[in-house]
MARMARVEX-292114 format. One record per residue (C-alpha): residue number from 1; x, y, z; residue in three letters. Coordinates in pm, 1 decimal, m for minus. Each point is the difference from the previous one (the first is absolute). Example, Ala and Ser with C-alpha at 12.3 -4.5 7.8 and 13.67 -1.06 7.14 Angstrom:
REM residues 2
@k:1 xx:1230.0 yy:m450.0 zz:780.0 r:ala
@k:2 xx:137.0 yy:344.0 zz:m66.0 r:ser
This chain:
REM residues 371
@k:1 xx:m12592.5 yy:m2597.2 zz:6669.4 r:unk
@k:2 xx:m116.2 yy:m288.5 zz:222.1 r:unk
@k:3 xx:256.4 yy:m220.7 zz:192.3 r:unk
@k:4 xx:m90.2 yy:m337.5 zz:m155.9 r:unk
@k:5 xx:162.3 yy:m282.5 zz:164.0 r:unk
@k:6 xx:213.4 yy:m43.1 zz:m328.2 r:unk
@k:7 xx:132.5 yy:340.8 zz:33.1 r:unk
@k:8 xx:54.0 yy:m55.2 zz:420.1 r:unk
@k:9 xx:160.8 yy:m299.8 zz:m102.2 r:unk
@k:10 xx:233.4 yy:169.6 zz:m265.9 r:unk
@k:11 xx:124.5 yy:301.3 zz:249.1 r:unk
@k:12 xx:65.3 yy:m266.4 zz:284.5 r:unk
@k:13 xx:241.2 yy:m191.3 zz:m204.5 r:unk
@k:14 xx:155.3 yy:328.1 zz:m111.1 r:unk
@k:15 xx:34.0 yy:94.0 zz:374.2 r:unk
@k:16 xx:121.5 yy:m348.8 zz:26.9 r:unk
@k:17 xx:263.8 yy:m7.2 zz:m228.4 r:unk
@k:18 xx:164.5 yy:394.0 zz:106.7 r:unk
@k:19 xx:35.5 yy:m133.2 zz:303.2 r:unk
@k:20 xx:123.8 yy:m302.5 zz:m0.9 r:unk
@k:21 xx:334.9 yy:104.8 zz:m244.1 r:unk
@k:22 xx:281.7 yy:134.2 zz:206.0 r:unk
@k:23 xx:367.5 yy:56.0 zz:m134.7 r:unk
@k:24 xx:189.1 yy:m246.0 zz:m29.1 r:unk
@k:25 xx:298.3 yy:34.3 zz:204.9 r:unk
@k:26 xx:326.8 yy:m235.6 zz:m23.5 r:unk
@k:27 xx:172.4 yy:m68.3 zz:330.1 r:unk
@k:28 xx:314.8 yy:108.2 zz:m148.0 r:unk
@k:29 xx:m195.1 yy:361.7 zz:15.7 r:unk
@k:30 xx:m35.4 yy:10.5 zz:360.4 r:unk
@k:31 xx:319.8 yy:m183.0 zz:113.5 r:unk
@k:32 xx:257.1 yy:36.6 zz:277.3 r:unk
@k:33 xx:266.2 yy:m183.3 zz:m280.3 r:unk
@k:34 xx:249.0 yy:197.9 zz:m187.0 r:unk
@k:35 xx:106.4 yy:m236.0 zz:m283.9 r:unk
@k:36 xx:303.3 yy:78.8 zz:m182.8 r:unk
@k:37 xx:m17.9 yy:158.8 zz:m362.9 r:unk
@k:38 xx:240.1 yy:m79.4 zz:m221.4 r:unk
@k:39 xx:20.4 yy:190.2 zz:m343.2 r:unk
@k:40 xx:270.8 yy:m19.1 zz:m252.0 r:unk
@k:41 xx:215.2 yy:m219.0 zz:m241.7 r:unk
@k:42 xx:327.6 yy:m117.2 zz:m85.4 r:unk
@k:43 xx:68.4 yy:136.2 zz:m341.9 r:unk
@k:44 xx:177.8 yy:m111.8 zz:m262.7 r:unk
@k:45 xx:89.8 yy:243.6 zz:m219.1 r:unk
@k:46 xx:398.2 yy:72.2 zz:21.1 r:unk
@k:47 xx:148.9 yy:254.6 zz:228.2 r:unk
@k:48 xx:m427.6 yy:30.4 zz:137.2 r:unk
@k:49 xx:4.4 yy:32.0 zz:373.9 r:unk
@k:50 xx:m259.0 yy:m183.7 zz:151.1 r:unk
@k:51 xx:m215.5 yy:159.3 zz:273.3 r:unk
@k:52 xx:m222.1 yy:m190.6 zz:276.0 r:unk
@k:53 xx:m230.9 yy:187.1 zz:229.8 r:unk
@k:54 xx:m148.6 yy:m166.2 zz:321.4 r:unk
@k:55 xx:m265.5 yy:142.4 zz:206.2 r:unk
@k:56 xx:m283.7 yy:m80.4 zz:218.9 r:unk
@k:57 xx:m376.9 yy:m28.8 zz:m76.3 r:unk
@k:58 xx:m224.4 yy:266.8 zz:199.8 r:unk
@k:59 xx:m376.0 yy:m21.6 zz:93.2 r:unk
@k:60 xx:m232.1 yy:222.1 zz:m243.0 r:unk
@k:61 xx:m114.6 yy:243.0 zz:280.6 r:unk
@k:62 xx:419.7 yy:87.8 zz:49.2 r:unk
@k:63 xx:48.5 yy:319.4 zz:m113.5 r:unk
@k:64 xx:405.5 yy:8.0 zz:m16.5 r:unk
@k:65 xx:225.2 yy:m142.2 zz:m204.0 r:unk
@k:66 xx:66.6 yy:m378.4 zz:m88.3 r:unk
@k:67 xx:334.8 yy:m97.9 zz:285.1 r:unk
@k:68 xx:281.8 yy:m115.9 zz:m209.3 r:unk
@k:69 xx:158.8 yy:m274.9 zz:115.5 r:unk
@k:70 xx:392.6 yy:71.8 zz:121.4 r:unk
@k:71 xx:317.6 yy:m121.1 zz:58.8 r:unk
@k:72 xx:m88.0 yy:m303.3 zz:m166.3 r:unk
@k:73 xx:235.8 yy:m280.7 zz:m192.4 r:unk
@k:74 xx:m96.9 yy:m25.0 zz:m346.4 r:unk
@k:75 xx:184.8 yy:m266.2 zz:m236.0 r:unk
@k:76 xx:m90.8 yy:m153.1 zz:m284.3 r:unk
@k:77 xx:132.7 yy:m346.7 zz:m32.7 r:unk
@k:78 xx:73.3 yy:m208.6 zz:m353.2 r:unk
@k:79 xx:m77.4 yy:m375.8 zz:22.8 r:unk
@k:80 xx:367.9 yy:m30.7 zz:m54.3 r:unk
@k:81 xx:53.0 yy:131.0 zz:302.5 r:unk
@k:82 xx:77.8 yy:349.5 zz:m93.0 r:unk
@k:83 xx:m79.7 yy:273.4 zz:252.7 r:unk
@k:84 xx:m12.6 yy:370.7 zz:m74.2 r:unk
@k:85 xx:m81.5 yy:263.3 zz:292.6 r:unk
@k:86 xx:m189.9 yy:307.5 zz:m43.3 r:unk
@k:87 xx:59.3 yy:332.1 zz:161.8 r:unk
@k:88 xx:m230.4 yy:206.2 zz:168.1 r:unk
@k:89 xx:m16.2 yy:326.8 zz:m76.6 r:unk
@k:90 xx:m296.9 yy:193.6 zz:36.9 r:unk
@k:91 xx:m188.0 yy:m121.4 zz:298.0 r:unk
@k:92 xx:m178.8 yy:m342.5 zz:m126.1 r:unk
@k:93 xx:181.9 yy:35.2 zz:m323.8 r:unk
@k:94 xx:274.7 yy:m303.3 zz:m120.9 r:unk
@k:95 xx:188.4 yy:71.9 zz:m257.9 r:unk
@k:96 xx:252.0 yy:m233.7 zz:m205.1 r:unk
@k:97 xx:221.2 yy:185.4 zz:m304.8 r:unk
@k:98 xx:254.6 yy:m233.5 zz:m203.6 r:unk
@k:99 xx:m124.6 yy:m349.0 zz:m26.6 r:unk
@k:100 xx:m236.6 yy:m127.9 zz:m281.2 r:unk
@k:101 xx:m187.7 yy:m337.7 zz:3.2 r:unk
@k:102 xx:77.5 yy:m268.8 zz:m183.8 r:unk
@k:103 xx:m217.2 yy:m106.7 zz:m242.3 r:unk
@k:104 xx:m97.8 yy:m404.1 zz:64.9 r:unk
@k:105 xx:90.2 yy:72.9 zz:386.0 r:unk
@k:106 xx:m285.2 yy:m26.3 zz:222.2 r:unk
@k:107 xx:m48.6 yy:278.5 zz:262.8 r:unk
@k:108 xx:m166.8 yy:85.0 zz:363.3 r:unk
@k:109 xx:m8.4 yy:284.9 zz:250.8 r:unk
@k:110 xx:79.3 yy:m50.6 zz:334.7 r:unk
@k:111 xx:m120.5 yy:222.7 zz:270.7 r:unk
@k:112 xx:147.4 yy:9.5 zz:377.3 r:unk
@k:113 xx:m181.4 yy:281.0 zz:245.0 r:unk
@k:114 xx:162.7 yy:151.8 zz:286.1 r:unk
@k:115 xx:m215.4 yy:m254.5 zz:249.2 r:unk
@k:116 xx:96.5 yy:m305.9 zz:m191.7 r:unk
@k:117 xx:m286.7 yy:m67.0 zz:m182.2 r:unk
@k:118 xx:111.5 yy:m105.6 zz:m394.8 r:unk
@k:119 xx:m169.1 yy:m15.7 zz:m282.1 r:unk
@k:120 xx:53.3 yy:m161.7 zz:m343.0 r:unk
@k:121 xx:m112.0 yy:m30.3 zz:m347.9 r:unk
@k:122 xx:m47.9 yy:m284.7 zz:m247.1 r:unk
@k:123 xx:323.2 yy:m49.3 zz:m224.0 r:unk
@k:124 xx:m92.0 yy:169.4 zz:m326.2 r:unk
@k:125 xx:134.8 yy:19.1 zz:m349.9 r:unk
@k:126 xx:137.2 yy:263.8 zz:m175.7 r:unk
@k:127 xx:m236.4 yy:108.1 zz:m254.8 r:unk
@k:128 xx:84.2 yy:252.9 zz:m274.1 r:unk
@k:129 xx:m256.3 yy:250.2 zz:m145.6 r:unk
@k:130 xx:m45.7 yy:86.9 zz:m324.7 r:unk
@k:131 xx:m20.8 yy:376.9 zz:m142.7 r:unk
@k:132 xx:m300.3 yy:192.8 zz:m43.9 r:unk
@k:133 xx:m58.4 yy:37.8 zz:m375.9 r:unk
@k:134 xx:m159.7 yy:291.4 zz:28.8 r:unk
@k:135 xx:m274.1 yy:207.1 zz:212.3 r:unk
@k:136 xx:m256.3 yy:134.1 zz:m246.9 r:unk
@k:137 xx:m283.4 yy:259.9 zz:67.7 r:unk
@k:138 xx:m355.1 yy:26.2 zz:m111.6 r:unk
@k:139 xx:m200.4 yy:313.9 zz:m39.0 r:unk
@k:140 xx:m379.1 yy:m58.3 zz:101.4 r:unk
@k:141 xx:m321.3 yy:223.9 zz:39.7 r:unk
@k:142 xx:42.8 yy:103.8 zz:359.7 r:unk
@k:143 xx:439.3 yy:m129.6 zz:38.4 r:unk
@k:144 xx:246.7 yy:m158.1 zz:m58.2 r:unk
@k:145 xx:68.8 yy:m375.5 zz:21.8 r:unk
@k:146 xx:376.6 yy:m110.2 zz:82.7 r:unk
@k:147 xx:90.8 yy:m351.0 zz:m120.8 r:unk
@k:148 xx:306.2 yy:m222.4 zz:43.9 r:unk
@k:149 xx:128.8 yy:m258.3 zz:m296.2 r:unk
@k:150 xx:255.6 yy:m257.3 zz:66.2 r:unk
@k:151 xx:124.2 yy:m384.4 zz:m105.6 r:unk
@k:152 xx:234.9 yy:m238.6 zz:129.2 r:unk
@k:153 xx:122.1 yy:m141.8 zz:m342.6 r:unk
@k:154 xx:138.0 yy:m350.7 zz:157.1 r:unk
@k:155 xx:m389.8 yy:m27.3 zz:201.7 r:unk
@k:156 xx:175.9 yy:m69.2 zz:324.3 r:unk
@k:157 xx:m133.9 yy:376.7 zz:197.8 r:unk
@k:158 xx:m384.1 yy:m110.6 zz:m6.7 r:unk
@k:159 xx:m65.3 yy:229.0 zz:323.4 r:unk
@k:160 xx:15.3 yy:357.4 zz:4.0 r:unk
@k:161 xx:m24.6 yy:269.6 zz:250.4 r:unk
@k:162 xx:16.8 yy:396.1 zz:m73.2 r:unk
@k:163 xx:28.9 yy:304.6 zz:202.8 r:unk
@k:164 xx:30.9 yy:347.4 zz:m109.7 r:unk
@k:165 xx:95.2 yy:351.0 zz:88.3 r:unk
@k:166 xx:m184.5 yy:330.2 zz:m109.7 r:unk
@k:167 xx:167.1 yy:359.7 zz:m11.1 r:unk
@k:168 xx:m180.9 yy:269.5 zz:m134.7 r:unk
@k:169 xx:71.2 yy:378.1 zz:m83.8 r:unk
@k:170 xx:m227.6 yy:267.2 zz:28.1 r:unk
@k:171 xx:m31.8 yy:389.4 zz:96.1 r:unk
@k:172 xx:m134.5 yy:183.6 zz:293.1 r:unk
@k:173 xx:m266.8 yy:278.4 zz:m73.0 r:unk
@k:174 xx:202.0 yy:323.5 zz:m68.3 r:unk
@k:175 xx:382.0 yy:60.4 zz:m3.6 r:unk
@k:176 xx:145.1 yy:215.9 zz:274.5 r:unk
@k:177 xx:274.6 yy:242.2 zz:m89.9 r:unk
@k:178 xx:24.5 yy:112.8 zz:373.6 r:unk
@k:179 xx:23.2 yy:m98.4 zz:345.1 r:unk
@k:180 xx:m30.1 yy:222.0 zz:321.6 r:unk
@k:181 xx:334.1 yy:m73.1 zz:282.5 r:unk
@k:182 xx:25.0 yy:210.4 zz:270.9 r:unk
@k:183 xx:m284.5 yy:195.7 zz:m141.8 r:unk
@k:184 xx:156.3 yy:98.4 zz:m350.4 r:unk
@k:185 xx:m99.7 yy:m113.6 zz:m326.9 r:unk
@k:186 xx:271.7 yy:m148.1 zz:m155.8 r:unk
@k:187 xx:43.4 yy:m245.5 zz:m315.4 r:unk
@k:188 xx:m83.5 yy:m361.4 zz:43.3 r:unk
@k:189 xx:290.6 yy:m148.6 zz:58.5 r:unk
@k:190 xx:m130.3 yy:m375.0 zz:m72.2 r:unk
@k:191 xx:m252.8 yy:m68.1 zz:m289.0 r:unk
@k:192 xx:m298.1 yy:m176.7 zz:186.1 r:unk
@k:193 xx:m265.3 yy:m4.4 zz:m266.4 r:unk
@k:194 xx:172.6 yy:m299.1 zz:m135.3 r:unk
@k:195 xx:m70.9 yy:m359.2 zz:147.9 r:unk
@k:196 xx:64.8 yy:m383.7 zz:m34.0 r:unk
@k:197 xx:m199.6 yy:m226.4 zz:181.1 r:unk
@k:198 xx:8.1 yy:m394.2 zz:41.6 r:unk
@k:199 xx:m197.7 yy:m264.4 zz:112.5 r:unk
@k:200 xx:35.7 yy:m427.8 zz:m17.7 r:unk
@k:201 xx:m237.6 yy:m258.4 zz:m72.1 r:unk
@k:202 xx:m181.7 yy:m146.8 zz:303.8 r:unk
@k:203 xx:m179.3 yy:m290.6 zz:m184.0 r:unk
@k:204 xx:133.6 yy:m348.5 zz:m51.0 r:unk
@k:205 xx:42.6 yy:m66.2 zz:m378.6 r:unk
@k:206 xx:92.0 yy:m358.2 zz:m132.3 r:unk
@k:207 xx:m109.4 yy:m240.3 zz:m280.4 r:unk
@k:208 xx:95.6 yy:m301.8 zz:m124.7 r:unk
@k:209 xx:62.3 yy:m123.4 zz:m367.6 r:unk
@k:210 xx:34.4 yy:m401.3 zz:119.1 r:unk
@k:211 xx:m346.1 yy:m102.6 zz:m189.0 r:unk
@k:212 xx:154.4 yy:199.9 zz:m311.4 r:unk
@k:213 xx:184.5 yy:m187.7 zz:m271.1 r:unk
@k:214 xx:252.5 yy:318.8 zz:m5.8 r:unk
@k:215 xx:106.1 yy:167.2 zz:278.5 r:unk
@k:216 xx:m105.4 yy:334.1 zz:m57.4 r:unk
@k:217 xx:m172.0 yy:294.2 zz:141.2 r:unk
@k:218 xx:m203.2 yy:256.4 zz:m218.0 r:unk
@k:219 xx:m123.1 yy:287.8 zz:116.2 r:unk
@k:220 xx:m70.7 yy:m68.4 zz:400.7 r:unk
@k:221 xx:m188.3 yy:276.9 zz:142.0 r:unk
@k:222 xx:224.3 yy:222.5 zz:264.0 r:unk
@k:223 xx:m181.8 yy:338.7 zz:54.8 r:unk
@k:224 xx:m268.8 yy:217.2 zz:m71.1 r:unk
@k:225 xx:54.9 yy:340.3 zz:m7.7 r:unk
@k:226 xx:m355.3 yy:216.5 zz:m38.2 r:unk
@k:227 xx:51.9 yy:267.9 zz:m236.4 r:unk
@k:228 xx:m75.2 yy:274.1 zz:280.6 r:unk
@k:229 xx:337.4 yy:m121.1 zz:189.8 r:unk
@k:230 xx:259.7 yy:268.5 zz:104.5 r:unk
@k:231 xx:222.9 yy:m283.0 zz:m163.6 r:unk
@k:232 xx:m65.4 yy:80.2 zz:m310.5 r:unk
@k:233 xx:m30.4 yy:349.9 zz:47.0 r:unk
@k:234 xx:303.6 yy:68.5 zz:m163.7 r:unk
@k:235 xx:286.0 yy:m289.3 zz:m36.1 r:unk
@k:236 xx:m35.9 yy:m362.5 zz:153.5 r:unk
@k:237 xx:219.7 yy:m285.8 zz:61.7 r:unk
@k:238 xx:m59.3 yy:m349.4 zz:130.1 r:unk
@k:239 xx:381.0 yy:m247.1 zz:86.5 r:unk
@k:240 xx:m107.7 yy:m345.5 zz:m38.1 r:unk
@k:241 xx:142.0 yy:m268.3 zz:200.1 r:unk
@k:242 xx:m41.6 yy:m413.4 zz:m144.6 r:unk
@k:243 xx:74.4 yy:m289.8 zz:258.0 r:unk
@k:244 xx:4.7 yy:m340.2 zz:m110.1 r:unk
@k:245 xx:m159.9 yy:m236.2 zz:274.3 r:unk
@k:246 xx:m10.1 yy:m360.7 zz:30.7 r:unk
@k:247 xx:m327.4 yy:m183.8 zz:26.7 r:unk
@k:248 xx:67.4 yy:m29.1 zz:434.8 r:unk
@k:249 xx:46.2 yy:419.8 zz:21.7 r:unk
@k:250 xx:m288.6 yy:40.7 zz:m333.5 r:unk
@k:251 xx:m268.3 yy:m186.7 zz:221.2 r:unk
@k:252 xx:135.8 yy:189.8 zz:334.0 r:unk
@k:253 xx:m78.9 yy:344.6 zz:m193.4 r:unk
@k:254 xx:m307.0 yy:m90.1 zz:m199.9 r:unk
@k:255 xx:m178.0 yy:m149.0 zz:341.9 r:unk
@k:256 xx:145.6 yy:299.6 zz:201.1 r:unk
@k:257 xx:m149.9 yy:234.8 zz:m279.0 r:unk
@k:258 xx:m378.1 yy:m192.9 zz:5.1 r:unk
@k:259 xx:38.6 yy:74.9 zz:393.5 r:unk
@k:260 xx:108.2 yy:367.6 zz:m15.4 r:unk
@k:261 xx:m118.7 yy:117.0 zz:m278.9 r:unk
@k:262 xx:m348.9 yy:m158.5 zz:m73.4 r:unk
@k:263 xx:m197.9 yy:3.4 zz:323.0 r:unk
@k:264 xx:m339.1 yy:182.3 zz:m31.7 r:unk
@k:265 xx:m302.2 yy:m195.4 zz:m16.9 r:unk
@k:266 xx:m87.9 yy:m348.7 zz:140.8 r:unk
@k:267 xx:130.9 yy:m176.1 zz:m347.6 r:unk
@k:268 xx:330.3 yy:161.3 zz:44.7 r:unk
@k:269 xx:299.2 yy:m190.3 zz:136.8 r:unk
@k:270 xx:m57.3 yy:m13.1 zz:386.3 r:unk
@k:271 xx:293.5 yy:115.9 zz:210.7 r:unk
@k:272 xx:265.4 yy:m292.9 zz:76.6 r:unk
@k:273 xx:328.6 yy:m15.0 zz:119.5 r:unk
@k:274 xx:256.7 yy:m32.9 zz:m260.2 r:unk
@k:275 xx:350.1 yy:m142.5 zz:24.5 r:unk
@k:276 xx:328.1 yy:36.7 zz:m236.0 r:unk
@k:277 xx:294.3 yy:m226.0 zz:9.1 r:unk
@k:278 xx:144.4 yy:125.0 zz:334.9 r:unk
@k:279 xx:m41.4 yy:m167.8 zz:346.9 r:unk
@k:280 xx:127.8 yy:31.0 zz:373.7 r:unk
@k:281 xx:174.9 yy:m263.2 zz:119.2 r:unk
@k:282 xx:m35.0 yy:37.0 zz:380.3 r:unk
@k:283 xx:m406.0 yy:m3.9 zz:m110.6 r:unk
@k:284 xx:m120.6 yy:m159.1 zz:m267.1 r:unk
@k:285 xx:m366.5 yy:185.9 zz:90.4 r:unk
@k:286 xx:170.2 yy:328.8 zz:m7.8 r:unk
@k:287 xx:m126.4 yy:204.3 zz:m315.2 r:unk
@k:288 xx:287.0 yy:156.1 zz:m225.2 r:unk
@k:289 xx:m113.2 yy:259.7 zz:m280.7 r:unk
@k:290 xx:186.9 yy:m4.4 zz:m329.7 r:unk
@k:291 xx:155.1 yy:m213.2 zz:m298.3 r:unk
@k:292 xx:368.1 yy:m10.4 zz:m67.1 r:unk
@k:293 xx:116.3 yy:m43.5 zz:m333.6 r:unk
@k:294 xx:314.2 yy:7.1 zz:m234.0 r:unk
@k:295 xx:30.7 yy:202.0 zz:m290.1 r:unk
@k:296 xx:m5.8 yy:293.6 zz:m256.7 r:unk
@k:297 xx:m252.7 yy:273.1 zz:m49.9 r:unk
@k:298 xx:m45.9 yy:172.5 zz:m338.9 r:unk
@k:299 xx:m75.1 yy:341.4 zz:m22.3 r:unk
@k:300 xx:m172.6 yy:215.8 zz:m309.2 r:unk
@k:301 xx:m78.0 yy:412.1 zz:60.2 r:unk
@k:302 xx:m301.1 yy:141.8 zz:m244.1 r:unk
@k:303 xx:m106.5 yy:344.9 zz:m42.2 r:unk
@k:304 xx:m297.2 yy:173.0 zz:m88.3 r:unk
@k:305 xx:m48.5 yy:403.5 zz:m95.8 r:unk
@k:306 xx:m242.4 yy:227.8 zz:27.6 r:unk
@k:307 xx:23.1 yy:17.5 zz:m345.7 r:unk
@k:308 xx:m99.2 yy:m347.8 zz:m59.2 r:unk
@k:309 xx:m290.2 yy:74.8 zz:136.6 r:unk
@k:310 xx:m150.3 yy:310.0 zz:m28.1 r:unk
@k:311 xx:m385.3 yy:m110.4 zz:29.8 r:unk
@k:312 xx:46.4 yy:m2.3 zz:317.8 r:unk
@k:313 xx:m20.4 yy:236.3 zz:314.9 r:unk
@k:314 xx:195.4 yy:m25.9 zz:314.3 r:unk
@k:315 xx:m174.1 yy:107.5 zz:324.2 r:unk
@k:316 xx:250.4 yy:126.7 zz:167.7 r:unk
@k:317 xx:m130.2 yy:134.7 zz:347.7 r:unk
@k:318 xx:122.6 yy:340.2 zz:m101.9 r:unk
@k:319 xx:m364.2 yy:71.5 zz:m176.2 r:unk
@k:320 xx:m76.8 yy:204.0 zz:266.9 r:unk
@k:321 xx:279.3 yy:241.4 zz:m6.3 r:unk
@k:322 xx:m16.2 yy:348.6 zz:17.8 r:unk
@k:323 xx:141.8 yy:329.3 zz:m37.9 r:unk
@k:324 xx:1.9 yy:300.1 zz:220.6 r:unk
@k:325 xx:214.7 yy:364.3 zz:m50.2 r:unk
@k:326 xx:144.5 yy:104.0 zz:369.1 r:unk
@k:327 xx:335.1 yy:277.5 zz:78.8 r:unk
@k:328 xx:275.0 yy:m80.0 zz:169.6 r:unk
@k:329 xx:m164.8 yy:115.6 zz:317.1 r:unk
@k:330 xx:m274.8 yy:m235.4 zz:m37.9 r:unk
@k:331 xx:231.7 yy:m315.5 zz:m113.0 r:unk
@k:332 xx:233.6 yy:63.7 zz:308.7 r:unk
@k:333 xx:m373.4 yy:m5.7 zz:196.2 r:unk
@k:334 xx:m142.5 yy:m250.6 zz:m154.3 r:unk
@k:335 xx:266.3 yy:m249.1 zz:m113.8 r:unk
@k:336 xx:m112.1 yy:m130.2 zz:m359.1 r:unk
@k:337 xx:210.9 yy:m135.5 zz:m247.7 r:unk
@k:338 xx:95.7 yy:252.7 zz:m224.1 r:unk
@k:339 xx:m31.0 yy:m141.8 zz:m375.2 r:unk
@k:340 xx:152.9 yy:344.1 zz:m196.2 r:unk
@k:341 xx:m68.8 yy:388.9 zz:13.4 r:unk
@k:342 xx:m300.6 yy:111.9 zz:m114.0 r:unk
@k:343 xx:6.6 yy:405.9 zz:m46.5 r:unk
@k:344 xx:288.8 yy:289.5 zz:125.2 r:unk
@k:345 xx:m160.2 yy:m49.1 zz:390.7 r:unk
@k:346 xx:m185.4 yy:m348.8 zz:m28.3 r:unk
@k:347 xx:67.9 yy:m393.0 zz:9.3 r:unk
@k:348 xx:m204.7 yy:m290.7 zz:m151.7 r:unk
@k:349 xx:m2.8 yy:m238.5 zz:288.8 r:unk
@k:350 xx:m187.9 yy:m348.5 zz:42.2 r:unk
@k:351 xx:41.1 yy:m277.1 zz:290.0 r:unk
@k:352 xx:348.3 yy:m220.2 zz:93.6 r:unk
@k:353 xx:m195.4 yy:m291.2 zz:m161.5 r:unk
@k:354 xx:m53.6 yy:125.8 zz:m308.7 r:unk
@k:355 xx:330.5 yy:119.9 zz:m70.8 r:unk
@k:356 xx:237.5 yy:m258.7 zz:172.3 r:unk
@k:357 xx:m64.6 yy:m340.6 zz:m124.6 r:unk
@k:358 xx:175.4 yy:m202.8 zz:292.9 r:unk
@k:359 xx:m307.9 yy:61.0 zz:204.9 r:unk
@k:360 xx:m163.6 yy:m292.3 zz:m264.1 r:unk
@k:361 xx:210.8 yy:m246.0 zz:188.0 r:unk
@k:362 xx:325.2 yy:39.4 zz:m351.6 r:unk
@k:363 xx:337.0 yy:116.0 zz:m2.8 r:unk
@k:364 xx:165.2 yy:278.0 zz:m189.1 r:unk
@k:365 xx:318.8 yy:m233.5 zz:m89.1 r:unk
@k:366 xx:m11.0 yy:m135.5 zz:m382.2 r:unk
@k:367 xx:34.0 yy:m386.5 zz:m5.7 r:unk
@k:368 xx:321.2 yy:m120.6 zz:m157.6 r:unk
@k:369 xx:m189.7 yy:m202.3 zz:m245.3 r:unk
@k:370 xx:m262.5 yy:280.5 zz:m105.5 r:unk
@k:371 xx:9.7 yy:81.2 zz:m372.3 r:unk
């Protein structure tokens, strides 16, 4: 094919273009700053403690963990003057146990570091959530969709904000019935072909019902679970948290969201920085993460069984489990698992992995909520 000037033309701009794009880069990326972090809430539910966490913002090239931020005086402070001191327990944890807000008292957190530097947050109301009326499931060709439902009767909620927690159950390859210590086969002592396993929601989830003429929510997408999931291999289970938000912490959220969540292509949300209702006082150009607010969560639990859904077909990561026949003299050599005896002189034996079902990142102890 000849080069035609059109064609010369067209690869030039191509060239062009690839190189002109480089990745975009915020200066908070690179920076020498550690801004303070500040994640938690003062809840109102009676006899709820309330838990803040403070830590410091890292570079993305830092490999170790965030640095909490210690020894630090956390209060939070009623416009009336009332002043309530948290604890610290855990390093960079606050805790405060026995004291419930009031509701039509106004609210903010106050922050003082070991070098002096404070930080506070707007005054904020105390704003009540309503309860989930229900989390509902839908069956589709390749998963299942997980929906939330919920109303605010008196149309005063508006903004909503969910989070969730998943624990699954499911099975390693093969039991084991033995176990070799000090190079005898014994009986397993501890049933490890049995697992629960957990994971939380990482995306930002809100919506607001304030062009609605009723304040309700039907059926807001949470999760997708594809059909081949080890989730619903054989008994799932999804806790749903609801936080009410005012229109000051719904805006913080839905902008922090477009930033974090949407960036891929050129008509995607650019990367900004984004600020809640907490400043320093010692620096009002100082950058402070988070948004303090006052109030209740509300919690529903669904669950899901294998039996609810039997189309479907977990893969596992066990699929390629297999078998072998060894005697004692070869286990003690070779150190399989040992799933059960096989003949007078012989054991069926496989790989650790396929028999003990921590190695999948679960635990062996049954959650106090499982049914």
């Amino acid at each position: 094919m000849k080069n035609t000037p059109i064609n010369i033309l067209a690869w030039l701009l191509i060239l062009l273009v690839g190189g002109c794009v480089d990745p975009y880069r915020p200066p908070e990326v690179a920076s020498p700053n550690s801004y303070l972090v500040v994640n938690g809430f003062f809840d109102s539910a009676p006899g709820a403690p309330t838990t803040i966490r403070l830590s410091r913002t890292q570079n993305l090239a830092d490999t170790k963990a965030p640095t909490v931020e210690t020894k630090a005086v956390v209060t939070i402070e009623s416009q009336n003057k009332a002043i309530y001191t948290l604890a610290e327990g855990a390093a960079g944890t606050y805790t405060l146990a026995g004291v419930t807000p009031r509701t039509g008292e106004n609210y903010r957190l106050h922050i003082r570091t070991t070098k002096g530097v404070e930080y506070f947050s707007a005054y904020v109301p105390v704003i009540q959530t309503p309860p989930i009326d229900s989390v509902s499931w839908r069956k589709e060709d390749n998963g299942v969709q997980i929906n939330v439902n919920a109303h605010d009767a008196t149309n005063n909620t508006r903004y909503y904000r969910w989070e969730f927690d998943e624990t699954w159950e499911y099975y390693s390859a093969f039991t084991s019935s033995y176990e070799l210590i000090n190079n005898q086969l014994v009986d397993r002592a501890v049933r490890v072909d049995q697992c629960w396993s957990n994971a939380s929601s990482t995306n930002i989830m809100t919506t607001s019902t304030a062009r609605l003429s009723q304040d309700v929510v039907s059926q807001f997408p949470l999760t997708f679970i594809p059909g081949s999931s080890i989730k619903l291999g054989v008994k799932y289970s999804i806790l749903v948290r609801q936080i009410a938000l005012s229109q000051t912490g719904f805006d913080y959220y839905d902008q922090l969201a477009k930033i974090t969540q949407n960036i891929g292509s050129i008509f995607d949300p650019q990367p900004s920085q984004i600020t809640g209702n907490l400043y320093c006082a010692n620096n009002s150009n100082e950058l402070v993460l988070g948004f303090f607010r006052v109030g209740s969560v509300a919690t529903k639990r669904l669950f899901i069984s294998r039996s609810q859904i039997p189309d479907f077909r977990a893969i596992t990561s066990y699929e390629s489990c297999t078998t072998d026949t060894l005697t004692l003299a070869e286990i003690r050599k070779d150190q399989p698992a040992v799933v059960t005896l096989y003949d007078m002189t012989r054991y069926l034996t496989t790989s650790t992995y396929c028999v003990d079902c921590r190695l999948r990142g679960g635990v062996i102890k049954r959650p106090d909520f499982w049914q």
